[in-house]
Each structure stands twice: as structure tokens, then as C-alpha cells.
C-alpha positions in Angstrom: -4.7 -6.7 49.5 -5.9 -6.4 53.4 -4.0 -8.0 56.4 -5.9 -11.3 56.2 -5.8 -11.8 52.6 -2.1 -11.3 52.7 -1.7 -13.8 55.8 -4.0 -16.7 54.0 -1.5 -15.6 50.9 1.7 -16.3 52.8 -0.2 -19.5 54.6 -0.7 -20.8 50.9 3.0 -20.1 49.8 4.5 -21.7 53.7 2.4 -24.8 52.6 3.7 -25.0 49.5 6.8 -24.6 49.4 6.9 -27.3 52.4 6.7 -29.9 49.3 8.2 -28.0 46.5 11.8 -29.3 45.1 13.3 -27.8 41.8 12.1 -30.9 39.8 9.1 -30.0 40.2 6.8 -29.1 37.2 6.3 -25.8 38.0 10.1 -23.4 38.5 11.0 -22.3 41.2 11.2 -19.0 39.5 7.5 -18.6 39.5 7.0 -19.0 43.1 10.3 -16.3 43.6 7.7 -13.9 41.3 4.5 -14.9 43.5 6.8 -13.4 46.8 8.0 -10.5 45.2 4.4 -9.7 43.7 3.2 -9.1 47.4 2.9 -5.6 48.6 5.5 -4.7 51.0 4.9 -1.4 52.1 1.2 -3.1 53.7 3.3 -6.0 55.5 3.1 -5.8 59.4 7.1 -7.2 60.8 5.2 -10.7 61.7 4.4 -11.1 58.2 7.9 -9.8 57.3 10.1 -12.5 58.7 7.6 -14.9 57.4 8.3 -13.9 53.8 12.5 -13.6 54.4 12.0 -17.2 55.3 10.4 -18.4 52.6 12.7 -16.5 50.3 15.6 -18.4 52.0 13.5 -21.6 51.1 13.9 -20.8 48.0 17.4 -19.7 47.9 18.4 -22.4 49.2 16.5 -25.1 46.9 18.2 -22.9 44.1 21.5 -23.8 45.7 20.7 -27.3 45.7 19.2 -27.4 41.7 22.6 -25.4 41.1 24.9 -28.0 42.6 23.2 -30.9 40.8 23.5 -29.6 37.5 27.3 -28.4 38.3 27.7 -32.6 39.6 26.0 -33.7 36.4 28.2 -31.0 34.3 31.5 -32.4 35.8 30.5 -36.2 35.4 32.5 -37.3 32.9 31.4 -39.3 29.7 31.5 -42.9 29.0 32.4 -44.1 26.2 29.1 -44.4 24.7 29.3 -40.4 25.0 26.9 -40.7 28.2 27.4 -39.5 31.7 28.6 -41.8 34.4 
């Protein structure tokens, strides 16, 4: 992958994951394996911190999916056996 394909790649993924939320249909885990698939060793610095941001995008939408469930986990039941 050239310069210019990679930047249109990490255009597509900045645009992206500016709507993303972890309800969305497709997990978050594929777009984790859509940044790691890129070729490091070819990335110029600009292109670099570009990709560390969108990874902390991600991180922190992870975060967020992680404290719902743990919220939802810790409601407790009615008595019908179903969360509050």
C-alpha cells in the first residue's frame, strides 16, 4: 500500500469511526483489526499520530461498552427476575 492509498485508508477509518458507537452492528473489534492490518513500517509520523488517535477512539468506546455492561451487571433484579 503507497502513501496515498494508506492516507484515503485512514481518511475512510477518521470518518468512520466519527459515527461508530459499540451498539453498532458491526464490533468494534473489527475496526481494532482494520488498524492493526495497516503496514506500519510504510507510515510517514503525520500518518502515525493519526492512527494512535483513532486507536484511542476506540479505546475509549471500549471503555464506555465496558461500563455499561458492568451498570447493567450490577442492576439488581425485580421481582419478576428482570433488571431494574
Amino acid at each position: 500500500m503507497n502513501y496515498q492509498e494508506l492516507d484515503k485508508e485512514i481518511a475512510h477509518l477518521e470518518r468512520v469511526f466519527g459515527m461508530i458507537s459499540s451498539n453498532d452492528r458491526i464490533p468494534l473489534s473489527y475496526w481494532h483489526n482494520r488498524l492493526r492490518n495497516l503496514p506500519r513500517p510504510t507510515l510517514m509520523p503525520t500518518q502515525r499520530e493519526r492512527i494512535a488517535r483513532l486507536e484511542e477512539t476506540l479505546r475509549s468506546l471500549n471503555e464506555a461498552d465496558e461500563a455499561d455492561e458492568a451498570s447493567i451487571a450490577e442492576a439488581p433484579l425485580r421481582p419478576t427476575g428482570t433488571r431494574w
